[in-house]
C-alpha positions in Angstrom: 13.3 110.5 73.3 16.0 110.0 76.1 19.2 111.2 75.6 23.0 110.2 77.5 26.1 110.5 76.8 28.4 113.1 75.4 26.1 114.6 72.8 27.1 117.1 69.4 25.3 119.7 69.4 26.2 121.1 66.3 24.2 118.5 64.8 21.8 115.9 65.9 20.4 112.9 64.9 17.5 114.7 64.1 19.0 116.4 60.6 19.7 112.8 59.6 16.2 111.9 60.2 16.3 109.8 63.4 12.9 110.8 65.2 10.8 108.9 67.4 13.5 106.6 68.9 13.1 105.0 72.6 16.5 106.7 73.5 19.9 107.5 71.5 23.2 106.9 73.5 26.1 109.2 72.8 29.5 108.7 72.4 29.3 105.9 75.6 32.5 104.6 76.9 33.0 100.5 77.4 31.8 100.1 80.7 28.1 101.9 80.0 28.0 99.9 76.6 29.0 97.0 78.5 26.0 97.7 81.1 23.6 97.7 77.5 25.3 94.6 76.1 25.2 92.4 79.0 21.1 93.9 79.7 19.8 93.3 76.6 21.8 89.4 76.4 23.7 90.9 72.9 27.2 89.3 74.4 28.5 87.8 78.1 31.6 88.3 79.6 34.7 85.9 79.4 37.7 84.9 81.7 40.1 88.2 81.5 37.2 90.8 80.8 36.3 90.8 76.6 32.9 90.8 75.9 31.7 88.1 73.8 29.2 87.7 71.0 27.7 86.0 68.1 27.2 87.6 64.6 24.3 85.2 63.5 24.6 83.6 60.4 26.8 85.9 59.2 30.3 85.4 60.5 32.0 87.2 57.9 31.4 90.0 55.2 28.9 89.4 52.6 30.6 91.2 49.3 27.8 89.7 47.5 25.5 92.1 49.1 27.6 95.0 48.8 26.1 98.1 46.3 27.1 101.4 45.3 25.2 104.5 44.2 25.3 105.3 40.5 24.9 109.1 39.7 27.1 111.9 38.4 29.4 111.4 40.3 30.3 107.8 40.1 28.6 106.7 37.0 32.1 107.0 35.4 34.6 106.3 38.4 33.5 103.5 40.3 34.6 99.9 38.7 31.1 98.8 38.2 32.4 95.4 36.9 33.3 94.7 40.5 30.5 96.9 42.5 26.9 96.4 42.5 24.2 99.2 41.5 21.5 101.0 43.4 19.7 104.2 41.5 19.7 107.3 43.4 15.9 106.2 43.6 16.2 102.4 45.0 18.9 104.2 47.5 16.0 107.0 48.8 13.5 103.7 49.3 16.0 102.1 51.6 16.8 105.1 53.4 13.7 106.0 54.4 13.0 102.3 55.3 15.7 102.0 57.2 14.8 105.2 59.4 10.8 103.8 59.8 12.7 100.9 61.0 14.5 102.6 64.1 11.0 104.2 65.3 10.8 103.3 69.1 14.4 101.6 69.3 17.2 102.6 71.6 20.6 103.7 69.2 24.1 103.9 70.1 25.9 107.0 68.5 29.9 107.0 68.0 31.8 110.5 66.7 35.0 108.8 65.1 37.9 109.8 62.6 38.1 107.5 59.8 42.4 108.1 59.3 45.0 109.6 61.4 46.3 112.3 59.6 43.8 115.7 60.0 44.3 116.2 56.2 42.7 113.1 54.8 40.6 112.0 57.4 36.7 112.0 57.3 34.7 112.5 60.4 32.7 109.3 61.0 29.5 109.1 63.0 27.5 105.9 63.6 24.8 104.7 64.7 24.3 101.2 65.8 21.3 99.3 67.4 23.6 97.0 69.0 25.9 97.7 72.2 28.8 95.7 71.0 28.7 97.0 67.9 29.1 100.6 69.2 32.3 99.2 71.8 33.4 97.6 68.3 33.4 100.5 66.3 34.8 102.7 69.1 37.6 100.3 69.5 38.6 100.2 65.0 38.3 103.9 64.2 40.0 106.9 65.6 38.4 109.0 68.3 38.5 112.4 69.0 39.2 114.0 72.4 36.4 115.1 74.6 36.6 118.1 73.8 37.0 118.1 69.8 32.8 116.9 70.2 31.4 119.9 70.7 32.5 121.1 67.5 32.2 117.5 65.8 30.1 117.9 62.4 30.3 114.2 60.9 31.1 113.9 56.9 30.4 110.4 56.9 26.9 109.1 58.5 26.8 105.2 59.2 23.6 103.4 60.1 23.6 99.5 61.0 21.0 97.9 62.0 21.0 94.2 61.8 17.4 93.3 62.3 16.2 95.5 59.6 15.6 92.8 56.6 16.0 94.2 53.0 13.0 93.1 50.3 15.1 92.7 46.8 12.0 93.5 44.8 11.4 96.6 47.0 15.0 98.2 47.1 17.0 96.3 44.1 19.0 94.3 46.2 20.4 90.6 46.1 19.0 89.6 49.7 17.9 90.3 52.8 21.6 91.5 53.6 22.5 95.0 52.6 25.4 97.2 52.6 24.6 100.5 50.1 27.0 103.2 50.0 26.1 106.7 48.6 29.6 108.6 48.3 27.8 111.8 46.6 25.8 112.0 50.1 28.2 110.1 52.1 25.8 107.5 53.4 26.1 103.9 53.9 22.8 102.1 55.5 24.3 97.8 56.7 21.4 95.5 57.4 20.8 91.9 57.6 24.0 91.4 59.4 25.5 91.2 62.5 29.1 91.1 61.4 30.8 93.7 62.9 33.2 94.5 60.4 30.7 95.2 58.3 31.1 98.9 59.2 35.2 99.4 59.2 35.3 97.8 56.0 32.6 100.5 54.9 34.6 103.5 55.7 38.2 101.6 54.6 35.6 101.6 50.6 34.7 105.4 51.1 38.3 106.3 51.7 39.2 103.6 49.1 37.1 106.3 46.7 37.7 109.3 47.9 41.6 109.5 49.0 43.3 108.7 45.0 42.5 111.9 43.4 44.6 113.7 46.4 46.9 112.0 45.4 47.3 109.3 48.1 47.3 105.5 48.2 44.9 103.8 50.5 46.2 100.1 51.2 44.8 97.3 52.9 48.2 96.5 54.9 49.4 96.4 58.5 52.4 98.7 59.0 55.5 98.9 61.6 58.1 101.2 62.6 61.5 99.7 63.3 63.6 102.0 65.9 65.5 103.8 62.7 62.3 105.0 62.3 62.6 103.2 58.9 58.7 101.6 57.8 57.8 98.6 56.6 54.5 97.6 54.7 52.4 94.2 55.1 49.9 93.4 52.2 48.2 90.0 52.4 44.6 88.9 52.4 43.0 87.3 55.6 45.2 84.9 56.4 48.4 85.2 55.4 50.2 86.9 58.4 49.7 90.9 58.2 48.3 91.2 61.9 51.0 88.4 63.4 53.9 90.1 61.8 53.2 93.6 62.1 53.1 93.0 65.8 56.9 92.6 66.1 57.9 92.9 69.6 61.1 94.4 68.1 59.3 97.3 66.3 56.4 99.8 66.9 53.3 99.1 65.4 51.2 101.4 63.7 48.5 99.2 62.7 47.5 95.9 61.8 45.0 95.9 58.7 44.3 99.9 56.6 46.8 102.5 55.7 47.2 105.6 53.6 50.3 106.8 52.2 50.3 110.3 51.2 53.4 112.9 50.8 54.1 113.2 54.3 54.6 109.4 55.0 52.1 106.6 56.2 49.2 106.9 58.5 46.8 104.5 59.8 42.8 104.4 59.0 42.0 103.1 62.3 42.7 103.2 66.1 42.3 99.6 66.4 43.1 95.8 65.5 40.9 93.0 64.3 42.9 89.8 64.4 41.7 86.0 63.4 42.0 84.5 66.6 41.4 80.4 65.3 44.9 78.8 67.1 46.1 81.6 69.0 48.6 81.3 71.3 50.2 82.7 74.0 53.6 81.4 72.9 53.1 82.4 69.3 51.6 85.3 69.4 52.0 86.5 72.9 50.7 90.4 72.2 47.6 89.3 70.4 46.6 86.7 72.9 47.0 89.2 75.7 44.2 91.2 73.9 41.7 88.7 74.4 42.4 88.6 78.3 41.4 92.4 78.7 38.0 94.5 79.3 37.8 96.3 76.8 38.1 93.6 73.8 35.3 92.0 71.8 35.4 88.6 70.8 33.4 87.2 68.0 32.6 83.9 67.5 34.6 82.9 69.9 33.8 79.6 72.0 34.4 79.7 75.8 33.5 77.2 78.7 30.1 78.2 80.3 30.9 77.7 83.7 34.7 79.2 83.8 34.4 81.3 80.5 38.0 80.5 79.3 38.0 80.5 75.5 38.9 77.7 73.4 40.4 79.0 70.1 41.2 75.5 68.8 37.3 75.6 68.2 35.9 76.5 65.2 32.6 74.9 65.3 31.2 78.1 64.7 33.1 79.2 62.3 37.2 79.5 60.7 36.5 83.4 61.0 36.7 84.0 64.8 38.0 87.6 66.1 39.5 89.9 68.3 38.8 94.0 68.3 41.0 96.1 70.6 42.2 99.5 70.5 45.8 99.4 69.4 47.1 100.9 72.6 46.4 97.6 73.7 49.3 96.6 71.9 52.8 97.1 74.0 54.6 99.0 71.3 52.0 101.0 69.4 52.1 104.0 67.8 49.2 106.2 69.2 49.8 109.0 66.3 48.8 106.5 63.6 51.6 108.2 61.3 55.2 107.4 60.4 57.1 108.5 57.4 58.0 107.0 53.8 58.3 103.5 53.7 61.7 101.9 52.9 60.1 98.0 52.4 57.1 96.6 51.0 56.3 93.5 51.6 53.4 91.2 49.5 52.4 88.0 52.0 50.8 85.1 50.0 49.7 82.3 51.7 50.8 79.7 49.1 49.2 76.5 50.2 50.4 74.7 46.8 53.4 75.1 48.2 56.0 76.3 45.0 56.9 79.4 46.2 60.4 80.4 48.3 60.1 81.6 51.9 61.4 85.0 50.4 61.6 87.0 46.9 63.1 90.3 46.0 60.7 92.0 43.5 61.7 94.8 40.6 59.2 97.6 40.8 57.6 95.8 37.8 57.5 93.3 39.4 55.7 94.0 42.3 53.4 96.3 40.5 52.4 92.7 39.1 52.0 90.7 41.9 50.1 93.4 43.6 47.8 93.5 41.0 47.2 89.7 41.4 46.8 90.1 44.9 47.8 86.6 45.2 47.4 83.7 48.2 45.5 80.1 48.0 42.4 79.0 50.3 42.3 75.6 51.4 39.6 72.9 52.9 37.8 74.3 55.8 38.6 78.1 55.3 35.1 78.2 53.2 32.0 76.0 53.6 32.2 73.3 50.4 35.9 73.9 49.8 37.9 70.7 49.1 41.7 71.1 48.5 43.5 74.4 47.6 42.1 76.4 45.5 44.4 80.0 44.5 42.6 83.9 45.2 43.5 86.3 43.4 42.6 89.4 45.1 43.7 92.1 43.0 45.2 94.7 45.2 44.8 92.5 48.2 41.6 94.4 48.8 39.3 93.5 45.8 36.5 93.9 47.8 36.9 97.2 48.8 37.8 98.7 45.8 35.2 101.1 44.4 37.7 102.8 41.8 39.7 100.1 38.8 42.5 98.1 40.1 44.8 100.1 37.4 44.2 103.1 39.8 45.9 101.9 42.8 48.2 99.9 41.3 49.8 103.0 39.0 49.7 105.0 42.5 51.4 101.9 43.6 54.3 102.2 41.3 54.7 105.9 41.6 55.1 105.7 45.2 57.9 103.1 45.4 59.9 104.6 42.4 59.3 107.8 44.3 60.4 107.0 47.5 62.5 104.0 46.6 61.9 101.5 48.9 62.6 97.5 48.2 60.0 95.0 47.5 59.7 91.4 48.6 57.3 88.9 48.5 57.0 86.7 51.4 55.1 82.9 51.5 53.6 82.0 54.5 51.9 78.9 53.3 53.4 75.5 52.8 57.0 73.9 52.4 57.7 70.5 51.2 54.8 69.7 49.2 50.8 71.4 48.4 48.2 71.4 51.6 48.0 68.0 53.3 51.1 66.7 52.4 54.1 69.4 53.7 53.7 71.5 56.2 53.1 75.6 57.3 56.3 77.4 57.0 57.7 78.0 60.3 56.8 81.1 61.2 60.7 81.4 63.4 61.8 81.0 59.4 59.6 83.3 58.5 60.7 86.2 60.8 64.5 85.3 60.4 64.0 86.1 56.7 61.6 89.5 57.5 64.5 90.9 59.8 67.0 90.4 57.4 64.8 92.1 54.7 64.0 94.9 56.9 67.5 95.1 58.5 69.3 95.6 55.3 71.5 92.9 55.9 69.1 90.7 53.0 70.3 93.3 50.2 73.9 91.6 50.7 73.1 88.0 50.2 74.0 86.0 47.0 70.8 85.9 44.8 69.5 83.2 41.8 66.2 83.6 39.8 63.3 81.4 40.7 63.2 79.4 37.5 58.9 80.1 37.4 58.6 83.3 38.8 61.1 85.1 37.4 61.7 86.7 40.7 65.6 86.8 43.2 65.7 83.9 45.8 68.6 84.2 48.3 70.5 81.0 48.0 71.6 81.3 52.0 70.6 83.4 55.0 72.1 83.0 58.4 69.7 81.3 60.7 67.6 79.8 58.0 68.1 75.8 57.1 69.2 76.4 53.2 67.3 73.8 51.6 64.0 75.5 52.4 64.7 78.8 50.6 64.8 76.0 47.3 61.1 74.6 47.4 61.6 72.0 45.1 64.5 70.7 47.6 61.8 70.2 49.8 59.5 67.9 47.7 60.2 64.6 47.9 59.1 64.0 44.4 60.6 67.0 42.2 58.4 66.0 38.8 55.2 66.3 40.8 57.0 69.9 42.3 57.6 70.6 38.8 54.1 69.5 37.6 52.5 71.7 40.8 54.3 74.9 39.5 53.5 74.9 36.0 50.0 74.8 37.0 50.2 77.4 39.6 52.2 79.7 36.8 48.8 79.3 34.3 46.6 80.3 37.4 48.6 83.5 37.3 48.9 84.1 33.8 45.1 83.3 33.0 44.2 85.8 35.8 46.1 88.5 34.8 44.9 89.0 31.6 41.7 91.0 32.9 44.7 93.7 34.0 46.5 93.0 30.6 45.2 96.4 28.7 46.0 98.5 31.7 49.5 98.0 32.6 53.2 98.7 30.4 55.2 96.3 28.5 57.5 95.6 31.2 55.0 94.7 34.2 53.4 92.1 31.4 56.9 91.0 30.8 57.6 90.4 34.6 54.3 87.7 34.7 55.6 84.4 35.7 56.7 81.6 33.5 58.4 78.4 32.9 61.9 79.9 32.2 64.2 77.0 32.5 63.7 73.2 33.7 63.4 72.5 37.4 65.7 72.8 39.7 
């Protein structure tokens, strides 16, 4: 077997069981992996320097195919209602499948920190088949100095091999796709897809497990530092704004998508950003955009001109889901530590393409333990293959998915921390004014970060408040800078029954949701569900 790179040799692939491989690539930098990539035709080179590949037909995660080991361990603390099962057994067949399946391939190793903080993090090695995959996974986790390899012994093992097809009758799964994690031997084996983040998402799960018994919250948020050194707190599923307004050109970012938040403050998972990048601009999201000009980057899905390689992100022909991955330094204002202090705002994004809720709430700490739990925002036609209309998604934590432990774990850790620590909580639409999806329009996003710097500034805390007559929640009824009928969404309707009509039904989606979560929360998060408290405005 052939052998380059920056090699461990505290402990080889060997132990794992990798033998009789063509070659195994350690710890490359871009430009080597780039070399692979563009050799083996995995990805080509665009106008600016990213490299530039297709995932197959997978351009997205598959949670479907998504299973957990079930022993002594985790037979009584991972929320099998929500994860799939694989015996000890089924788990040892696909293993040892998996490795007959590398015999004679060349591999791509990467030593990486999964978490910025020493005390939590978990030492990440992976092995990929493709090139990309390897600059892609360099790029989201942490790594280590040169010279922290030498002594590098890797707690979490990674394999992913997209070629490798599963067989459901052999191994128990659902398809040819597979993601299995074993927490008791920290394992997880990703085949059948080329989607790259496939393997952050695999780690953010592990730590999702492993981090709330010491006492620390894992979140799927972005995070920013503003130049108090006061932190704010973006939750919000795909869509909705965490990556565009964590990178304020005003603040420092710490990261754009996975966070703990322990006793000593915030730190990020990764060393990275993975942004949507379907109508990016340079005028709207100038630091993003400058990502996808650089060596370095990897696009995904991403259609350029053959002959001068400029990317069209107005396209998706391919698919909605297009994406950038960049190291966060990438970003102007980035913090390279990963870690900040305690929060002092939290701040829910929902993407509410029904169009019924403000610009801008204040939430109680019941409150927003509730709206947390519903982890809500609203998909609409063309987001998802078959989708007509809007349809809501409730997401419970904003990071259902990835939850291996109940939802009433993180969302009592939730609470804790912002009584703790206590910091304000808003909730923030970025979806539609003036009437549902097709009919008004995207809140302006100048609108939107108007109201976020007041929030974040302080200055919000001193505005005159009313309660939203359906959610129950504080509405500021002016804010310099900020047109005032907006912050009043039935204002913005021009037929206030049909408004009315519109939020009723959005107030059953919620209430019908919740009642999953009903048995695990107190009296006064049930009481803060929304509901029709007096006629419309």
């Amino acid at each position: 077997m052939q052998e380059s790179g920056v090699r461990n040799s505290a402990y080889g692939a060997d132990k794992f069981g990798l033998t009789g491989l063509k070659a195994l690539h350690w710890n490359l930098t871009e430009p080597r992996l780039y070399e692979f990539s563009i050799a083996a035709k995995e990805a080509e080179i665009t106008a600016g320097g990213p490299l530039c590949a297709d995932t197959g037909v997978h351009s997205g995660r598959s949670p479907k195919d998504k299973f957990v080991v079930v022993d002594s361990n985790t037979k009584d603390t991972v929320w099998w209602e929500k994860n799939g099962k694989l015996t000890p057994e089924q788990f040892d067949v696909l293993l040892k499948d998996f490795l007959a399946h590398t015999k004679g391939k060349e591999l791509f190793a990467q030593d990486l920190y999964g978490g910025a903080d020493p005390k939590y993090r978990i030492k990440t090695r992976v092995y990929t088949e493709l090139a990309w995959h390897s600059i892609f996974i360099r790029a989201l986790l942490r790594r280590p100095e040169v010279a922290e390899l030498a002594s590098y012994t890797p707690e979490l093992t990674i394999l992913c091999l997209p070629s490798f097809k599963a067989d459901p009758k052999k191994h128990g799964v659902r398809s040819e796709t597979v993601i299995a994690l074993d927490f008791t031997r920290k394992i997880i084996l990703i085949g059948g897809s080329g989607y790259a983040g496939e393997m952050k998402k695999s780690v953010f799960s592990t730590l999702n497990y492993f981090l709330p018994p010491q006492g620390v919250m894992p979140m799927h948020c972005s995070a920013n530092v503003g130049k108090t050194g006061d932190v704010a707190l973006f939750f919000g599923l795909s869509g909705t704004g965490k990556t565009t307004l964590s990178a304020d050109p005003n603040r420092m970012l710490l990261g754009d998508d996975e966070h703990g938040w322990g006793p000593e403050g915030v730190f990020n998972f990764e060393g990275g950003c993975y942004a949507k990048t379907i109508r990016l601009s340079p005028e709207a999201e100038p630091e993003i955009y400058a990502t996808t000009q650089r060596f370095g980057s990897v696009l995904e899905n991403v259609v350029f001109d053959p002959e001068t390689r400029v990317c069209d992100f107005d396209d998706e022909s391919k698919t909605e889901n297009t994406r950038v991955a960049y190291p966060i330094e990438f970003i102007p204002k980035a913090s390279l530590t990963g870690r900040a202090g305690q929060p002092k705002n939290v701040v829910l994004l929902a993407a509410d393409a029904f169009g019924v809720m403000p610009p801008i709430a204040k939430l109680t700490p019941a409150q927003a333990m509730y709206h947390f739990l519903s982890g809500y925002t609203a998909k609409v036609a063309g987001t998802e293959k078959g989708l007509v209309g809007v349809e809501p998604e409730f997401s419970t934590c904003f990071a259902a998915p990835f939850l291996p432990r109940h939802a009433s774990v993180y969302g009592n850790l939730f609470r804790e921390m912002i009584a703790k620590y206590k910091v304000d909580c808003w909730l923030v639409n970025t979806g539609w004014t003036g009437g549902i999806y097709g009919v008004g329009k995207r809140m302006p996003i100048k609108v939107t970060r108007t109201l976020l710097t007041a929030a974040l500034d302080g200055s919000l805390n001193n505005a005159e408040f009313r309660t939203d007559p359906y959610f129950g929640f504080a509405v500021p009824t002016s804010v310099p800078g900020v047109e005032p009928q907006i912050l009043y969404p039935s204002k913005t309707w021009a037929d206030k029954n049909e408004f009315d009509a519109v939020a009723r039904k959005l107030v059953g989606m919620f209430q019908k949701n919740f009642g999953v979560y009903e048995t695990h929360v107190d009296a006064d998060v049930l009481a803060a569900a929304p509901e029709v408290r007096i006629a419309a405005e």
